[in-house]
C-alpha positions as CSV (number, residue, x, y, z in Angstrom):
1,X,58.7,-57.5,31.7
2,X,59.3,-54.6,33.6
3,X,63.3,-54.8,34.5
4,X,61.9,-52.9,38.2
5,X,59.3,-55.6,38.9
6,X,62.4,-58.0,38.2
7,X,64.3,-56.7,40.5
8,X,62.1,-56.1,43.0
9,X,61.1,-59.9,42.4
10,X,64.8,-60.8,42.8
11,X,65.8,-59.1,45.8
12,X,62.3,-60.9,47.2
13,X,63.7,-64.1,46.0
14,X,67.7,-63.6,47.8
15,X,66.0,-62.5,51.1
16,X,63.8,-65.7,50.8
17,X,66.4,-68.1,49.9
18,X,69.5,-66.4,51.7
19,X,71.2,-66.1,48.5
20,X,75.1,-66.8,48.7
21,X,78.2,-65.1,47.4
22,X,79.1,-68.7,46.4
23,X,75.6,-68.4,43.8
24,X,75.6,-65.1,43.3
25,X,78.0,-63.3,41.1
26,X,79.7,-59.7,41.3
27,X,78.4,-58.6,38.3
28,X,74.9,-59.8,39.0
29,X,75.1,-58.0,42.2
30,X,76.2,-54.8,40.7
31,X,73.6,-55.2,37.5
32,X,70.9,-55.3,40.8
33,X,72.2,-52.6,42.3
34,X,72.2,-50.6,39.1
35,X,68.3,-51.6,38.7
36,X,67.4,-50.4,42.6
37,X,63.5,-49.9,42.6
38,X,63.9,-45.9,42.7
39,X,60.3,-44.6,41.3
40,X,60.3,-43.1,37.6
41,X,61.0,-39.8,39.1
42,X,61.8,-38.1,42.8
43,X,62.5,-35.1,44.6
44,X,64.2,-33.9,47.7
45,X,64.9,-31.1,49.9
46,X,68.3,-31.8,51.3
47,X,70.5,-30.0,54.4
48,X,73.8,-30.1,53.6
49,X,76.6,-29.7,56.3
50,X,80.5,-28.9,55.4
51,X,82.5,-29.5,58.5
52,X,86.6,-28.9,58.1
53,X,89.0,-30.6,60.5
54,X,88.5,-28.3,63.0
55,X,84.9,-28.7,63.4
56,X,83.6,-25.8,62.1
57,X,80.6,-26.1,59.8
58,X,79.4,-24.7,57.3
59,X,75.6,-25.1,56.3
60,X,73.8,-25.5,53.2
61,X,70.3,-26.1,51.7
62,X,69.7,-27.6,48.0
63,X,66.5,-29.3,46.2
64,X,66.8,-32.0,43.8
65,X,64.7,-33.6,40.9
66,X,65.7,-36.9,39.3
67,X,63.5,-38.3,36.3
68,X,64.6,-41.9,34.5
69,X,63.9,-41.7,30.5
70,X,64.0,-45.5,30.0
71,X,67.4,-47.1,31.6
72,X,69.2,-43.6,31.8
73,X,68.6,-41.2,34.4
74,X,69.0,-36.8,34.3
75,X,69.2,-34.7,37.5
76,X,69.2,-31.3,38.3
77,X,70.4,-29.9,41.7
78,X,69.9,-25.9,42.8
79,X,71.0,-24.4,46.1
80,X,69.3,-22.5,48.0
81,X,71.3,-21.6,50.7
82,X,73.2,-19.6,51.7
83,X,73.6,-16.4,49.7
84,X,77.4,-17.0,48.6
85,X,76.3,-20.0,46.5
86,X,72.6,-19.9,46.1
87,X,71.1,-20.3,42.8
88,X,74.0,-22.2,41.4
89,X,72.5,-25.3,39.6
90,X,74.1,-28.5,38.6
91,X,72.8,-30.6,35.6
92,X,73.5,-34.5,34.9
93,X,72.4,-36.5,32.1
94,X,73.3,-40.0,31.6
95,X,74.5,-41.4,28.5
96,X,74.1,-45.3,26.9
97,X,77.8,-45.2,26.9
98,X,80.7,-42.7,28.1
99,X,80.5,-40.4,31.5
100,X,77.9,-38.7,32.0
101,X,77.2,-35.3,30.3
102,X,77.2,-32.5,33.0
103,X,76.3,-28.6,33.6
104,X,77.5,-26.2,36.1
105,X,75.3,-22.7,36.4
106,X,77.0,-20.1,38.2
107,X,74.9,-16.9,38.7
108,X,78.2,-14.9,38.7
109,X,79.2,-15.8,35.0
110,X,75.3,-16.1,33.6
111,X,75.5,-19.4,31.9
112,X,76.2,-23.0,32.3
113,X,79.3,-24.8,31.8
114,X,80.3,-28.1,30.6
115,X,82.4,-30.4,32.8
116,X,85.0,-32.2,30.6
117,X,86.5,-35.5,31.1
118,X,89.5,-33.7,32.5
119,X,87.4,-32.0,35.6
120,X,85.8,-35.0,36.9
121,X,88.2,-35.4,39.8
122,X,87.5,-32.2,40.6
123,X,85.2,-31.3,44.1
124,X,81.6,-30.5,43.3
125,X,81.2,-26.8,44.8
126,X,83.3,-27.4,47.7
127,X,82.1,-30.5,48.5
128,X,84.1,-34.0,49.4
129,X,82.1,-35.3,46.4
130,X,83.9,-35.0,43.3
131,X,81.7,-34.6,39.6
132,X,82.6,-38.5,39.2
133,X,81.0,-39.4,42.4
134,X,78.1,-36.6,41.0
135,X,77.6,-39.8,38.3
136,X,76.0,-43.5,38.7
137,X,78.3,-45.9,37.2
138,X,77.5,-48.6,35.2
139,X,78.1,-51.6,35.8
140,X,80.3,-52.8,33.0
141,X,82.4,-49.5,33.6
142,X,83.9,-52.3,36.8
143,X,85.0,-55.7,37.2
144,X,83.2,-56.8,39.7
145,X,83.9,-59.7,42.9
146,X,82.2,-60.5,46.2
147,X,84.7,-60.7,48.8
148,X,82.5,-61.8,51.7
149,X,79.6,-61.4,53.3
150,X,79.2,-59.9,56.5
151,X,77.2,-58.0,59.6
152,X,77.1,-54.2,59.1
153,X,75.6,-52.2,62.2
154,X,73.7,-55.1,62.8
155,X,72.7,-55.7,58.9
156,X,73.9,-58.7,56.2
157,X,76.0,-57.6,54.1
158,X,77.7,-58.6,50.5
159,X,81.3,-57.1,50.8
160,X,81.2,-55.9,46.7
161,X,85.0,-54.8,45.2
162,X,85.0,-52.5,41.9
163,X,87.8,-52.1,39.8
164,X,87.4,-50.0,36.9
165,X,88.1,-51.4,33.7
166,X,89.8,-48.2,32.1
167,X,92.0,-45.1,33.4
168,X,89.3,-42.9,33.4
169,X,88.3,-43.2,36.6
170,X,90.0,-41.4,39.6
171,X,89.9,-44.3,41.9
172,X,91.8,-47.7,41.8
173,X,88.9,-49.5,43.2
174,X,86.0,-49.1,46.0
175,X,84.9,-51.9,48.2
176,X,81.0,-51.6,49.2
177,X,79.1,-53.1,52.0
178,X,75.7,-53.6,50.4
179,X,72.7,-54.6,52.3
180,X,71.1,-57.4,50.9
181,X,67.8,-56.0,51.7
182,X,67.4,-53.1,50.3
183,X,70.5,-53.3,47.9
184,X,71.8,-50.1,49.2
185,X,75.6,-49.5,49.8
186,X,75.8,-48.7,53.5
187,X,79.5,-48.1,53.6
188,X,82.0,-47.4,50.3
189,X,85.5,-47.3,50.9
190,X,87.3,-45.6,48.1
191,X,91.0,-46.7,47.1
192,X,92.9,-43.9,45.1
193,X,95.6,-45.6,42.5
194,X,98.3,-46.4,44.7
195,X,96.0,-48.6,46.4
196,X,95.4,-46.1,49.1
197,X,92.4,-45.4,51.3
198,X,91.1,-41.6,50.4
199,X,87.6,-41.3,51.2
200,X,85.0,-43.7,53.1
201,X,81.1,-42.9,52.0
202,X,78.4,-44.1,54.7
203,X,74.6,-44.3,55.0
204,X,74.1,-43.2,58.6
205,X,70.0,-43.5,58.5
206,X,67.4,-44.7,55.6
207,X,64.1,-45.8,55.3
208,X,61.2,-46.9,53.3
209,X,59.1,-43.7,51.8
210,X,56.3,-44.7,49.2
211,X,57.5,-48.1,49.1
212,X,61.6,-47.3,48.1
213,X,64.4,-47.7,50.3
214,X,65.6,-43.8,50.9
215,X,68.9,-42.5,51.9
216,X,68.0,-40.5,54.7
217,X,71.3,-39.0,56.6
218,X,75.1,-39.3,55.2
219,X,78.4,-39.1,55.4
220,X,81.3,-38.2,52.5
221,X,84.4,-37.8,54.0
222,X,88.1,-37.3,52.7
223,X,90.6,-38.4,54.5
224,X,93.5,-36.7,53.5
225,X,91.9,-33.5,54.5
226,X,89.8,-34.8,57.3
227,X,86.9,-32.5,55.7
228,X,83.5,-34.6,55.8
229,X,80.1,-33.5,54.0
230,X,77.0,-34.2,56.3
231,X,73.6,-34.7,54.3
232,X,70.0,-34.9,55.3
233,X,67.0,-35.4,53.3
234,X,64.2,-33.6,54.9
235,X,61.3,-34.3,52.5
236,X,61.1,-36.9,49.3
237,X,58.6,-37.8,47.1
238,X,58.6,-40.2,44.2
239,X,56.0,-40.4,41.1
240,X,55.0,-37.4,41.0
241,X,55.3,-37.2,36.8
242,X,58.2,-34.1,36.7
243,X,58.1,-32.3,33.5
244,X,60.9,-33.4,31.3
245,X,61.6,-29.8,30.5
246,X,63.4,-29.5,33.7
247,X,66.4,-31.4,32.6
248,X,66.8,-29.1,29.7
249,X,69.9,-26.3,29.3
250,X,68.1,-23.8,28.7
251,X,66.2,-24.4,32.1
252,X,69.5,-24.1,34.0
253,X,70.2,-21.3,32.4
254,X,67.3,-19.2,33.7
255,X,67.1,-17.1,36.2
């Protein structure tokens, strides 16, 4: 069977019997999470907002296309705007095991580059995303374990801590407020390795589009540098059978 319709089945099934963090595990959760209902393929026009800690903003425009191939996902990213950084293209492929294998296209140098291991903690253009956040982790990269549950803007809530299993990861852990619902993380704190609060991730608006909880307006912001990244989807469409030739090198490559 289908592991989508089992999901979907599932998170019909904890919303009809008020499923417990004393029945449900971590891992399960995560494992759900993972398998979110997200359509075989999607795109979006996004508005993207840069705002430094003294308010001034800097604004951006993007598309993005996401196709899965079985389990593993590949997206592609291209800004549009403004001139300084439009046309650079971002490519993401996910792999059974190991990070993610990832592109950068800068117009300037003519060809893509590969982000190593090494560059993961690295911001993504400018961004308060870094290339790790750029990835979906799996969820036996983490040990998972419900704290609680709990209200979040007036939403339940599982309270979900992930510790990564090995070094590679920049953070020490995240904690995740994840609506039982939808199974969408509403809040993310993230814990650098000293056990210290360095950025917070939050959903500030979603909403069902062709049937799949969407992401509609949020909010990346590092502390340390009180610099926050505002994002807006302003179209999305799911299904729509995207060629897998997008995901190819050679298609970020051209101009």
């Amino acid at each position: 069977m289908n592991k989508r319709y089992l999901c979907v089945l599932a998170m019909v099934w904890m919303v009809c019997a008020d499923v417990s963090a004393q029945t449900l595990s971590g891992p399960e959760l995560a494992q759900m999470i993972y398998d979110r209902p997200d359509g075989m393929d999607r795109s979006m026009n996004v508005d993207m907002v840069l705002v430094d800690k003294k308010g001034n903003e800097r604004p951006r425009t993007l598309v993005l296309f996401a196709r899965d191939e079985g389990p593993l996902a590949k997206t592609y990213l291209e800004f549009l705007t403004p001139e300084d950084i439009k046309a650079t293209k971002f490519l993401s492929m996910e792999q059974a095991q190991g990070d993610d294998i990832q592109y950068l296209y800068l117009p300037a140098l003519g060809r893509a580059r590969r982000i190593v291991s090494s560059q993961k903690n690295l911001r993504f253009v400018n961004t308060d995303y870094t290339y790790e956040d750029m990835q979906r982790r799996k969820p036996s990269e983490d040990e998972h374990q419900i704290l609680r549950e709990e209200i979040y803007n007036g939403r339940p809530c599982y309270v979900l801590e992930s510790v990564p299993v090995s070094a590679n990861s920049q953070y020490g852990r995240r904690v995740s407020w994840v609506d039982k619902f939808s199974l969408v993380a509403l809040h993310t704190d993230f814990y650098d390795k000293k056990g210290r609060l360095v950025k917070v991730f939050e959903v500030l608006s979603m909403k069902v589009v062709d049937g799949f909880w969407t992401v509609i307006k949020s909010r990346m912001e590092d502390l340390e540098e009180a610099h926050q990244t505002l994002m807006t989807v302003t179209e999305v469409r799911y299904d729509q059978g995207i060629e897998g030739a997008k995901f190819e090198l050679r298609a970020l490559e051209q101009r």
